[in-house]
ROBA-342137 format. One record per residue (C-alpha): x, y, z; residue in one letter. Coordinates in nm, 2 decimals. Example, Ala and Ser with C-alpha at 12.3 -4.5 7.8 and 13.67 -1.06 7.14 Angstrom:
BEGIN
+--------+--------+--------+------+
|      x |      y |      z | rest |
+--------+--------+--------+------+
|   1.23 |  -0.45 |   0.78 |    A |
|   1.37 |  -0.11 |   0.71 |    S |
+--------+--------+--------+------+
END
This chain:
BEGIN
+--------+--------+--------+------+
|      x |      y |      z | rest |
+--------+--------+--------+------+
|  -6.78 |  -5.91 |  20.89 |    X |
|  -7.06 |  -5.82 |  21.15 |    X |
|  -7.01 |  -5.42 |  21.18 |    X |
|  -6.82 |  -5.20 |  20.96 |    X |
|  -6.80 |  -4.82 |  20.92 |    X |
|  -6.68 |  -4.67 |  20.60 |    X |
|  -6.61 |  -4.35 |  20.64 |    X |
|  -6.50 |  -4.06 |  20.45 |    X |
|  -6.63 |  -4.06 |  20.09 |    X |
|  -6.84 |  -3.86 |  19.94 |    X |
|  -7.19 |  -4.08 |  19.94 |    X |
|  -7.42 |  -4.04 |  19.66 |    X |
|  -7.78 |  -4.18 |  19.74 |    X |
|  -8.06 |  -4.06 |  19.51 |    X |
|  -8.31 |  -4.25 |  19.69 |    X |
|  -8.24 |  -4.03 |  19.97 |    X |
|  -8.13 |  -3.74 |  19.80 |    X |
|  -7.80 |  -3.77 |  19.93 |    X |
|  -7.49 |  -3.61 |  19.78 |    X |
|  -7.24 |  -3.53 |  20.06 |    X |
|  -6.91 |  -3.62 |  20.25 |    X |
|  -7.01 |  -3.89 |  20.51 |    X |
|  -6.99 |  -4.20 |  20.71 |    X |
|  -7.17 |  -4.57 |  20.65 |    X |
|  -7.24 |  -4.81 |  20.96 |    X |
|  -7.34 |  -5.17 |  20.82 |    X |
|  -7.39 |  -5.44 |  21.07 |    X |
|  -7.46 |  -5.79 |  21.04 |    X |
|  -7.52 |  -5.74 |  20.62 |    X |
|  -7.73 |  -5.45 |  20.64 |    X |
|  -7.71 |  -5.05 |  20.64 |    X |
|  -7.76 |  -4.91 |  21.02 |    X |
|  -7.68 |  -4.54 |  20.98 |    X |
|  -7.58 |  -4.23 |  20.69 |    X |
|  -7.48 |  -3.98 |  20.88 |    X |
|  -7.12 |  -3.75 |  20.96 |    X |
|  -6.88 |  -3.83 |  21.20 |    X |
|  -7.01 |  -4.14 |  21.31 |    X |
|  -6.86 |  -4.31 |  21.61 |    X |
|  -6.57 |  -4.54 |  21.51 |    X |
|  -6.64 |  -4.75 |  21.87 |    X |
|  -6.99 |  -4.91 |  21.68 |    X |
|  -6.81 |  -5.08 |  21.45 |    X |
|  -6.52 |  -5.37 |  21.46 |    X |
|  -6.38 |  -5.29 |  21.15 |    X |
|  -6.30 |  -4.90 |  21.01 |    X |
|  -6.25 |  -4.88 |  20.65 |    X |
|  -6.11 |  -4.54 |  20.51 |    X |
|  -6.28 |  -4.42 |  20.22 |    X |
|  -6.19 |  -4.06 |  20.23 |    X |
|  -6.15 |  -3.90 |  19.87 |    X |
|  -6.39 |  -4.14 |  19.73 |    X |
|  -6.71 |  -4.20 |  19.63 |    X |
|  -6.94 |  -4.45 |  19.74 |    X |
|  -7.27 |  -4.54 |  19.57 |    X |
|  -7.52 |  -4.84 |  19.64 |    X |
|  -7.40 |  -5.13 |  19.48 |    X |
|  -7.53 |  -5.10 |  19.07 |    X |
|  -7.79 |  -5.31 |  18.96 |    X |
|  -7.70 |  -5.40 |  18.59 |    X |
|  -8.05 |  -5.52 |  18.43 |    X |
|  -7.93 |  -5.67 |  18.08 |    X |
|  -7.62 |  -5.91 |  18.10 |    X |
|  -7.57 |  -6.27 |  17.95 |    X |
|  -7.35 |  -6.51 |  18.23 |    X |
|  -7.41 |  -6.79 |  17.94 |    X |
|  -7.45 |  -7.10 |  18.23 |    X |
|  -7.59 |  -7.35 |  18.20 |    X |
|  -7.45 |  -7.47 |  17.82 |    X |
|  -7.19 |  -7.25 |  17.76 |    X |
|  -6.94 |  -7.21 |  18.03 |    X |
|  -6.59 |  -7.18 |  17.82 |    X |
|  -6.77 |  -6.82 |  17.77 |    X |
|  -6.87 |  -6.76 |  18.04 |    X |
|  -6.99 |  -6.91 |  18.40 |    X |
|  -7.18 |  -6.75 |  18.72 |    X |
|  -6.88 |  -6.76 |  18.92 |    X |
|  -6.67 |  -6.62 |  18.66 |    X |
|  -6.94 |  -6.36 |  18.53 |    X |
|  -7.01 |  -6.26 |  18.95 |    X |
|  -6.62 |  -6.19 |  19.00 |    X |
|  -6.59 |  -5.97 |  18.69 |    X |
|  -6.92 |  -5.79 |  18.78 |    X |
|  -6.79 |  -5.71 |  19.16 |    X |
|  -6.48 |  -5.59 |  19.00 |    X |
|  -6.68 |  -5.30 |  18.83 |    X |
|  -6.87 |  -5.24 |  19.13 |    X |
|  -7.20 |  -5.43 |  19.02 |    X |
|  -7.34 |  -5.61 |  19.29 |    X |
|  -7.66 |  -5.73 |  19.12 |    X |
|  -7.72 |  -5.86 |  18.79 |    X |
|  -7.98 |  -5.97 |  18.55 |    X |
|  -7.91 |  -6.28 |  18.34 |    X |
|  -8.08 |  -6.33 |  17.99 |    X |
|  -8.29 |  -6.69 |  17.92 |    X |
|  -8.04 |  -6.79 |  17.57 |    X |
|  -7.87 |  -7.04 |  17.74 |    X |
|  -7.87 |  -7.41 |  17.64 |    X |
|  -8.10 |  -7.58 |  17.83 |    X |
|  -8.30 |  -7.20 |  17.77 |    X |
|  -8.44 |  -7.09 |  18.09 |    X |
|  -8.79 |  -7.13 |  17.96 |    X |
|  -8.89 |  -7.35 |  18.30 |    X |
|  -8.87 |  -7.36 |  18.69 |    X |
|  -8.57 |  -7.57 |  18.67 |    X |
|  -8.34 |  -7.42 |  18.50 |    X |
|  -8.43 |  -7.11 |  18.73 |    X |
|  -8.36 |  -7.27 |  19.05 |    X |
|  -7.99 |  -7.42 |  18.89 |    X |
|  -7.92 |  -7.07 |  18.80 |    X |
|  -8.02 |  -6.90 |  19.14 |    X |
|  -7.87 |  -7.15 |  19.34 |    X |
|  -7.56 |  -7.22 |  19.20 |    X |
|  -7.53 |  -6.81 |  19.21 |    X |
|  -7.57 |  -6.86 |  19.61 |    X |
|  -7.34 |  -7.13 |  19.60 |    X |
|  -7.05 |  -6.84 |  19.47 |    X |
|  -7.17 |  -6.59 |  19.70 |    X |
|  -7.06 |  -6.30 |  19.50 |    X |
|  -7.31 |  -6.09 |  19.34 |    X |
|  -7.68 |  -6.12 |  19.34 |    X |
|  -7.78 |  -6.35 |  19.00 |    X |
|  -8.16 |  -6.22 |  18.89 |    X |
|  -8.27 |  -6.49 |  18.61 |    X |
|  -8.47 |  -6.34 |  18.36 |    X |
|  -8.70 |  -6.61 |  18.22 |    X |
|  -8.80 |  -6.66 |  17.85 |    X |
|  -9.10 |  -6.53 |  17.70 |    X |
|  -9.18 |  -6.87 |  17.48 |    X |
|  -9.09 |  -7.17 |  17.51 |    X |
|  -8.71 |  -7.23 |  17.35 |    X |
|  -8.72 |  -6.90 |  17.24 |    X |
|  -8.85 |  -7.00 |  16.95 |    X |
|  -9.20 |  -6.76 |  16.95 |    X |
|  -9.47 |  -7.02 |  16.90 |    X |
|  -9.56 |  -7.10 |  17.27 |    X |
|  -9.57 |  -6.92 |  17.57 |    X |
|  -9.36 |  -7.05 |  17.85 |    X |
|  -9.42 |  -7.13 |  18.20 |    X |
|  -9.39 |  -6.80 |  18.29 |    X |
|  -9.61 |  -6.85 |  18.64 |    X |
|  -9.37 |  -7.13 |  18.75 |    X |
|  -9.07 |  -6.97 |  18.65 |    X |
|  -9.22 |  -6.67 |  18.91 |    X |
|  -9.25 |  -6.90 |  19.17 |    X |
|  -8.90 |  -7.06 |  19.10 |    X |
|  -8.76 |  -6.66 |  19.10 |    X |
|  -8.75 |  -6.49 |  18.79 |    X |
|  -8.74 |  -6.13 |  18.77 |    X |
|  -8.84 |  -6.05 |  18.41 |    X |
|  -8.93 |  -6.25 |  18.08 |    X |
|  -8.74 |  -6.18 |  17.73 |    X |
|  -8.66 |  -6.38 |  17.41 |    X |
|  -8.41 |  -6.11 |  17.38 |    X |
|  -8.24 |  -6.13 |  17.01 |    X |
|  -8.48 |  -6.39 |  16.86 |    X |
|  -8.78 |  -6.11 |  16.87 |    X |
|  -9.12 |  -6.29 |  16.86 |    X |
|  -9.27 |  -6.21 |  16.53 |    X |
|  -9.59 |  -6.33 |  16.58 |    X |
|  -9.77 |  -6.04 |  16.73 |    X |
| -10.08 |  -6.23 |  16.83 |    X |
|  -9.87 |  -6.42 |  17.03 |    X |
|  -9.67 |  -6.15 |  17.17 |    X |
|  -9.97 |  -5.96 |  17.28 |    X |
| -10.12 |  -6.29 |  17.48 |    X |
|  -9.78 |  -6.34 |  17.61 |    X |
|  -9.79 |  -5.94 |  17.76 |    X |
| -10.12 |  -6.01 |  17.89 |    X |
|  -9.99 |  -6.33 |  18.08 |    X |
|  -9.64 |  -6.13 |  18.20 |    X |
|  -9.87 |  -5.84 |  18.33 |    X |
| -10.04 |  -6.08 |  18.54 |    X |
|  -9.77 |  -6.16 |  18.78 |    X |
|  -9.67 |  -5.79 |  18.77 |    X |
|  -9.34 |  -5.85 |  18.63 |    X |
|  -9.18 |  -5.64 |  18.36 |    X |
|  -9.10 |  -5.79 |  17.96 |    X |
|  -8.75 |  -5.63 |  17.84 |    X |
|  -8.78 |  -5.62 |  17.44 |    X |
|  -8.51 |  -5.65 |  17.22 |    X |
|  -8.69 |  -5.45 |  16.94 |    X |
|  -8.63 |  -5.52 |  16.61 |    X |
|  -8.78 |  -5.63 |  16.27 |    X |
|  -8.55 |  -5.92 |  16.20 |    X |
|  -8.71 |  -5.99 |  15.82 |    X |
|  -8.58 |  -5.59 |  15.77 |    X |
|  -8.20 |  -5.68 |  15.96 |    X |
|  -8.16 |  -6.02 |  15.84 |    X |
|  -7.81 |  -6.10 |  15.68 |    X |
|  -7.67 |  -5.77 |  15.84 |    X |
|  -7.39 |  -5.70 |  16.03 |    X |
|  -7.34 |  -5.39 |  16.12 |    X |
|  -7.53 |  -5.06 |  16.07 |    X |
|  -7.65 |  -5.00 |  15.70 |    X |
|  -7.51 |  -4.69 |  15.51 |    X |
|  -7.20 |  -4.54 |  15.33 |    X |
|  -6.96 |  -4.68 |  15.55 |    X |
|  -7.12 |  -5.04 |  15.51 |    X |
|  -7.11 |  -4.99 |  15.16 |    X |
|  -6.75 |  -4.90 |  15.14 |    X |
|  -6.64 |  -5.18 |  15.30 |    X |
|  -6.88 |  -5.43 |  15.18 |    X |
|  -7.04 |  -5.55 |  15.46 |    X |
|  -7.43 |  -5.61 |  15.45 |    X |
|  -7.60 |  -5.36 |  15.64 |    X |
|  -7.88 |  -5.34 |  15.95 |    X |
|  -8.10 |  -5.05 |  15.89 |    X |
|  -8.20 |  -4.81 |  16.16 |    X |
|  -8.52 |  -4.89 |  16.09 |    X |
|  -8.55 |  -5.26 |  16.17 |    X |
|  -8.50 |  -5.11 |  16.50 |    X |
|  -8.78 |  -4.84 |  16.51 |    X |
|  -9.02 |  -5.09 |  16.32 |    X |
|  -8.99 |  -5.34 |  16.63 |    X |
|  -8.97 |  -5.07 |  16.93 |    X |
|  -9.33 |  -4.91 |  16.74 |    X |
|  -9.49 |  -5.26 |  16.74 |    X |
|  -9.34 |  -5.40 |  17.11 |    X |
|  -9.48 |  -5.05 |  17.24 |    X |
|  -9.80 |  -5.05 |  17.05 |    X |
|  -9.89 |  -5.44 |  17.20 |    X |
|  -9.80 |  -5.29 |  17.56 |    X |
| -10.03 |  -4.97 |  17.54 |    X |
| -10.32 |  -5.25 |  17.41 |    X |
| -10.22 |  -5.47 |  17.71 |    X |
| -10.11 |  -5.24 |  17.98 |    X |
|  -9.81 |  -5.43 |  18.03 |    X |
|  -9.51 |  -5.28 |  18.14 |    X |
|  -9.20 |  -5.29 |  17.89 |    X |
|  -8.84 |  -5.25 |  17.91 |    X |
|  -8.68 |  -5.18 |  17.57 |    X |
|  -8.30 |  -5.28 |  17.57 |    X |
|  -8.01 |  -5.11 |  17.39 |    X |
|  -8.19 |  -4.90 |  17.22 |    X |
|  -7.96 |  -4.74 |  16.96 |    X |
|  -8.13 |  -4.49 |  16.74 |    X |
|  -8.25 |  -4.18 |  16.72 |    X |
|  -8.58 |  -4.25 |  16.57 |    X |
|  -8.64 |  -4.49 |  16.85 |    X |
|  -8.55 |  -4.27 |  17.10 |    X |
|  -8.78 |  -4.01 |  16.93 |    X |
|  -9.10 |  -4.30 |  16.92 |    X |
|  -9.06 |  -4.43 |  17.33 |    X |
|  -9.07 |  -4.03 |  17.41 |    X |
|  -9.36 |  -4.00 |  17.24 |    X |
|  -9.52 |  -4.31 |  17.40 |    X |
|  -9.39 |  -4.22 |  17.74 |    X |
|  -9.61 |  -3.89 |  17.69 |    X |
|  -9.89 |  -4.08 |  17.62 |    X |
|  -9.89 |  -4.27 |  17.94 |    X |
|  -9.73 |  -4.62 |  17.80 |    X |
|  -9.57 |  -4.87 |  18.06 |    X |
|  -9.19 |  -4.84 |  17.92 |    X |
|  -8.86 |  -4.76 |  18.01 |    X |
|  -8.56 |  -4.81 |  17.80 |    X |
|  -8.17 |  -4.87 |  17.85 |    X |
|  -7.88 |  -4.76 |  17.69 |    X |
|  -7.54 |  -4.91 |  17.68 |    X |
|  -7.22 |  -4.76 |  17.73 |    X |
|  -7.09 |  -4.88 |  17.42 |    X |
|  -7.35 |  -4.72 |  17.22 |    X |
|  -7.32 |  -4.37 |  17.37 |    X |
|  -6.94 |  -4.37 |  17.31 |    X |
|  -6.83 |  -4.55 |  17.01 |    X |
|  -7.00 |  -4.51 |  16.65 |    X |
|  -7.00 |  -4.69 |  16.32 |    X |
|  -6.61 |  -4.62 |  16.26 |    X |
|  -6.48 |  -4.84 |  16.52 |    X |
|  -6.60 |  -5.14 |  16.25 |    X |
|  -6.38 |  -4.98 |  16.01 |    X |
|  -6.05 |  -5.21 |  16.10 |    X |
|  -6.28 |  -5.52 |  16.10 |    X |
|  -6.27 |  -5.54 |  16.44 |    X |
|  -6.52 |  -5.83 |  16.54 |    X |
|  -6.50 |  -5.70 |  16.92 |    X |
|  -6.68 |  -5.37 |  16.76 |    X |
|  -6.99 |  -5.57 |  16.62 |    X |
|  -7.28 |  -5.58 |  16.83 |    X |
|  -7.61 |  -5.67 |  16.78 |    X |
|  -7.81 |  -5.38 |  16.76 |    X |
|  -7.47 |  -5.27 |  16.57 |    X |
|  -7.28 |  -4.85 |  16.64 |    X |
|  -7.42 |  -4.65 |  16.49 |    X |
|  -7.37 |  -4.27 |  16.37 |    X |
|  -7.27 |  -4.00 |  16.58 |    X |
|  -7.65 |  -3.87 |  16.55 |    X |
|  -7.71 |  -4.18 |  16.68 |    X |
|  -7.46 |  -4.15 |  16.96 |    X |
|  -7.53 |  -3.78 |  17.06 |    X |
|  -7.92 |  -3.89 |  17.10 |    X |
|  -7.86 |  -4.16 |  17.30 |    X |
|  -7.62 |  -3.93 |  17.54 |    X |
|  -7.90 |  -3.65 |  17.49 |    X |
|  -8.17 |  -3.88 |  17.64 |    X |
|  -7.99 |  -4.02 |  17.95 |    X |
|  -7.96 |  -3.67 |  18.01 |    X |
|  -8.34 |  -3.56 |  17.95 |    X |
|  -8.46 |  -3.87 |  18.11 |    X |
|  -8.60 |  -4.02 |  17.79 |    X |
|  -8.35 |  -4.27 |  17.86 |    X |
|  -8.43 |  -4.44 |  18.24 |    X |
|  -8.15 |  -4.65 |  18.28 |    X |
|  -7.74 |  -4.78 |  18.14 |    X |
|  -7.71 |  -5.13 |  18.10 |    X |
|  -7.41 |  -5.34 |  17.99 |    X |
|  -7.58 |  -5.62 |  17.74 |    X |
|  -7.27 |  -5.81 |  17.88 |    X |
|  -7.17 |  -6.12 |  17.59 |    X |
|  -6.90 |  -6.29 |  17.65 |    X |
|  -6.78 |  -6.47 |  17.33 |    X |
|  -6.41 |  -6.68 |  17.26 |    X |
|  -6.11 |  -6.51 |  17.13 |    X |
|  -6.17 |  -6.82 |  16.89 |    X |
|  -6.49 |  -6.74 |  16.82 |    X |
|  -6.46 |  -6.36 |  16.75 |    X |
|  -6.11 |  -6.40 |  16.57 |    X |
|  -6.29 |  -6.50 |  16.20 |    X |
|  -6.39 |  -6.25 |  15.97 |    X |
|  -6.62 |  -5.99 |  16.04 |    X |
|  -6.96 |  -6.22 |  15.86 |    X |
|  -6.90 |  -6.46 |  16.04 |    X |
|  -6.80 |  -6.39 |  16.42 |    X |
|  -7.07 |  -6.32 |  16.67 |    X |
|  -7.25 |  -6.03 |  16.78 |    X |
|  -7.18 |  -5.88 |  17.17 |    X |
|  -6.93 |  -5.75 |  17.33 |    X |
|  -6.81 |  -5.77 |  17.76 |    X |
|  -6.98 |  -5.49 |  17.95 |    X |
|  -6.88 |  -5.54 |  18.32 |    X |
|  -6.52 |  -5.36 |  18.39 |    X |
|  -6.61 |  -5.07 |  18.16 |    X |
|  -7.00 |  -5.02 |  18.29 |    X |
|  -6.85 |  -4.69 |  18.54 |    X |
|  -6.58 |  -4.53 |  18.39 |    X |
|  -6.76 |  -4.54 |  18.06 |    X |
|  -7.04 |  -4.38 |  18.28 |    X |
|  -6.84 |  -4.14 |  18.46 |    X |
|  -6.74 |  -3.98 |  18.08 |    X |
|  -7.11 |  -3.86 |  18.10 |    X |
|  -7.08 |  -3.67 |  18.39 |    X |
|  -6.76 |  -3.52 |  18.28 |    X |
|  -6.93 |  -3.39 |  17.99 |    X |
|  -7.20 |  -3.25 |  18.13 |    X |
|  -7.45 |  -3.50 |  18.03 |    X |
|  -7.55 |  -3.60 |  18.35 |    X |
|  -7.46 |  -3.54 |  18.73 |    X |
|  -7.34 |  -3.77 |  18.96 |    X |
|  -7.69 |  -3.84 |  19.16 |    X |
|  -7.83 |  -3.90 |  18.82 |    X |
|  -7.56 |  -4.15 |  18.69 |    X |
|  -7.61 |  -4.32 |  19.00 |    X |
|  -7.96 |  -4.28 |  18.98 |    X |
|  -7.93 |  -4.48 |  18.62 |    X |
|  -7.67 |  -4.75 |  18.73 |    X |
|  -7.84 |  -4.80 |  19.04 |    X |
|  -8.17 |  -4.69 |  19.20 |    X |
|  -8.36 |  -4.71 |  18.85 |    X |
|  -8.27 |  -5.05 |  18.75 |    X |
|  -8.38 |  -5.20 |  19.07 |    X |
|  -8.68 |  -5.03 |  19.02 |    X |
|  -8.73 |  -5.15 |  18.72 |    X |
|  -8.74 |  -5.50 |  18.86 |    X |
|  -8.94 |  -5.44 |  19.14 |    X |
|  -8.66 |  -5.47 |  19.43 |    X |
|  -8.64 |  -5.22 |  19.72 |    X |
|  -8.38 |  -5.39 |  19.88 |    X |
|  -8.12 |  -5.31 |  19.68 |    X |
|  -8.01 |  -4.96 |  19.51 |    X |
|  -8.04 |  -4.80 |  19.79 |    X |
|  -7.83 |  -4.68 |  20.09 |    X |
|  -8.15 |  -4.62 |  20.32 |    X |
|  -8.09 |  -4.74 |  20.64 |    X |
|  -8.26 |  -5.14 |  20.67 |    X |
|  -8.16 |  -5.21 |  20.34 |    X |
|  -7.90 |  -5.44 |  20.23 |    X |
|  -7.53 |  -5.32 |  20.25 |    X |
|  -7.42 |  -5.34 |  19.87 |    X |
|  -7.22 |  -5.09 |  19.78 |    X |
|  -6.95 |  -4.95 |  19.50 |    X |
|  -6.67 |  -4.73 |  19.62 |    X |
|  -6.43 |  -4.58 |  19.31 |    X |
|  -6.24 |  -4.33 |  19.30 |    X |
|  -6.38 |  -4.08 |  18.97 |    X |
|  -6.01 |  -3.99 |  18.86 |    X |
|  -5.82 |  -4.28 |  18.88 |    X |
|  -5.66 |  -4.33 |  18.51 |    X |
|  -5.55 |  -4.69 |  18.38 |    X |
|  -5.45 |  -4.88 |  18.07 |    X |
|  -5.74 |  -5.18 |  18.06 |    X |
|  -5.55 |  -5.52 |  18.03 |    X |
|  -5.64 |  -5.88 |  17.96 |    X |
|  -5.51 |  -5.95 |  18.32 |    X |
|  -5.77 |  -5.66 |  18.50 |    X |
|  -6.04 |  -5.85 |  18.31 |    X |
|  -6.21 |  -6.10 |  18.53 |    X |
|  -6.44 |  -6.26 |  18.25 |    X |
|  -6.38 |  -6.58 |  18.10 |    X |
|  -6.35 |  -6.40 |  17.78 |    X |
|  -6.16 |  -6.04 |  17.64 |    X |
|  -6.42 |  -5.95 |  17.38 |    X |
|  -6.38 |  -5.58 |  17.42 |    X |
|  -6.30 |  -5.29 |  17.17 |    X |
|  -6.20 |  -5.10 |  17.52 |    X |
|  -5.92 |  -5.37 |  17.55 |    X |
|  -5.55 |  -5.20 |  17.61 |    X |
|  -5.75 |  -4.86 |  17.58 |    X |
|  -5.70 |  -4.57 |  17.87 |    X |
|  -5.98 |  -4.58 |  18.10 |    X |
|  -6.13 |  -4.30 |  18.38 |    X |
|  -6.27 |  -4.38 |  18.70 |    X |
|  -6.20 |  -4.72 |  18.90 |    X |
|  -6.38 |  -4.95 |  19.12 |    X |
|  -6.22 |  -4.96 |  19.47 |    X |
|  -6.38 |  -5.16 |  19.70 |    X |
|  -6.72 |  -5.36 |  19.64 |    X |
|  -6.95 |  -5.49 |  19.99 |    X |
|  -7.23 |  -5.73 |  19.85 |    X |
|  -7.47 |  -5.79 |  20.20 |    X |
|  -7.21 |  -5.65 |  20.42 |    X |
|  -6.89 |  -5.84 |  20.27 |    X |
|  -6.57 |  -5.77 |  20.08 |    X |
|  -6.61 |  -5.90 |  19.77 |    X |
|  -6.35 |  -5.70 |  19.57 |    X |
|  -6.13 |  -5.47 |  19.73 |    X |
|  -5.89 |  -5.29 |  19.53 |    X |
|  -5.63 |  -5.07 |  19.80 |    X |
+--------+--------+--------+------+
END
């Protein structure tokens, strides 16, 4: 495609401050013109969007495409098609994969192979030590070079905090941001969901909400010594919420995600034993739950992330102890989303603004959440009202670990345009 004009929807741009009924030109992969009424003759193909709305494409920060090492999970081809499906045109994948991406290498495999399938952008995020193990720093300077966006052991926590401050310093120096999976693992160890009466009841060894606030104090304490900029994933809790608005006052480098699953679904969805509803940090209580929502809306909260983790129906269908934390994020990142705005939580600028415009912020990339003319055409049109039943089939992923699974769903993706081409279209 070499010119196309979308016209109709109702754009939503908060870059631009944009929030009105009008046209997009995109030629030859990039965005010419915002404007109304725009004339059909510039453009070779015309695409009807009219009672839709159209974002720039989201820019989901936190995901797991497990390739290289563990491809009957999940793969970069099959991870790209389900993320297009749900509008994301850009994702962030984590280091755990076997070889780790702790080196130049296994960055290159990962962003080429991603060009190779041509569907979404693939943003490696390299590890922060070597193996992931928290004894040595990796390469993080070649693994800039190679193209890394970001550096995170995610779940294995460093707990050397020597370490972890020389390893800030040495992130800060090639201005890129470290995303923290905060948590005291000696306080969650041997837990599997969160700690309290319900745990108790049904006998299942608790993680405390305070193995959580313990590491987010520490991780942000280290970056206000070092100046480094932080990103603290899937935060959780109240009390952590409560200790990165306080360090936000105080000037700290740090912005924090929330997932969808954690601002919709408490403790009780555990109650069945339903491995697909344990996650690693586990639901928590609907304190919990109305803080997280209370933050996206107050801003405490910068950005919503997926933490997509694709596991095996084999590998989730043991009991509870034993199955695997995470859960798939991509086909229910927007309607998810969209419940916010129906709530009142946030508007539609600012969930855009969270799904998109923040997130590539956050990893230092003006060419994409944006709809500014010059920048690349990605973009997510759905329609806000659309209502569905959420099947195996719908689900691009390799795998259907999900708690959302066979659930009604509001708000579907429509059409996706990664660089100025279809990659889903859904009408």
């Amino acid at each position: 495609m070499n010119s196309c004009l979308l016209k109709g929807a109702l754009v939503v741009d908060p870059s631009q401050g944009i929030e009105k009924q009008a046209d997009i030109l995109i030629d030859n992969g990039k965005i010419v013109k915002v404007g109304e009424k725009i004339d059909v003759s510039l453009a070779k193909q015309v695409i009807d969007v009219s009672g839709l709305v159209l974002m720039p494409g989201i820019v989901d920060i936190h995901t797991h495409l497990r390739d290289p090492g563990y491809e009957w999970k999940e793969d970069i081809e099959s991870g790209s098609l389900c993320a297009v499906t749900g509008g994301i045109t850009s994702v962030c994948c984590m280091a755990n994969t076997d070889p780790i991406n702790d080196n130049p290498s296994v960055t290159r495999y990962i962003i080429e192979k991603a060009k190779r399938v041509g569907l979404c952008d693939v943003f490696p995020v390299g590890a922060l030590t070597k193996g992931l193990k928290g004894e040595e720093i990796a390469e993080i300077g070649q693994m800039v070079e190679a193209g890394i966006v970001a550096v995170s052991d995610d779940g294995e926590t460093p707990r050397d905090s020597k370490l972890l401050r020389n390893a800030f310093d040495y992130a800060k120096s090639f201005g890129i941001p470290i995303f923290c999976h905060s948590e005291d693992k000696t306080l969650s160890a041997g837990g599997h969901m969160n700690e309290g009466r319900l745990s108790t009841y049904l006998g299942i060894p608790g993680i405390p909400p305070e193995a959580e606030e313990i590491g987010t104090i520490r991780d942000i304490m280290i970056a206000k010594l070092t100046g480094a900029k932080i990103h603290i994933c899937h935060v959780s809790t109240k009390g952590a919420l409560k200790i990165i608005e306080e360090m936000k006052k105080e000037g700290v480098n740090v912005t924090c995600e929330i997932t969808p699953h954690h601002f919709t679904l408490t403790e009780e969805a555990v109650r069945t034993f339903d491995t697909n509803a344990k996650m690693a940090p586990p639901l928590r209580t609907e304190k919990d739950v109305e803080a997280c929502k209370e933050a996206l809306r107050t801003g405490v909260a910068d950005i919503i992330a997926t933490d997509h983790a694709p596991h095996s129906v084999d590998e989730k269908m043991v009991e509870f102890n034993y199955a695997p934390f995470g859960i798939i994020g991509f086909p229910t990142l927007l309607p998810l989303s969209l419940e916010l705005v129906r709530e009142g939580y946030l508007s539609l600028s600012k969930m855009v603004e969270k799904l998109s415009t923040k997130p590539a912020e956050i990893i230092n990339r003006k060419d994409i959440g944006t709809l500014k003319p010059g920048s690349r055409a990605n973009i997510a049109v759905f329609d806000p009202d659309e209502e569905y039943i959420l099947t195996e089939k719908m689900i691009k992923s390799k795998s259907r670990n999900t708690p959302f699974l066979n659930k009604p769903l509001k708000g579907k993706v429509k059409l996706t345009i990664r660089n100025g081409k279809i990659v889903y279209k859904d009408f």
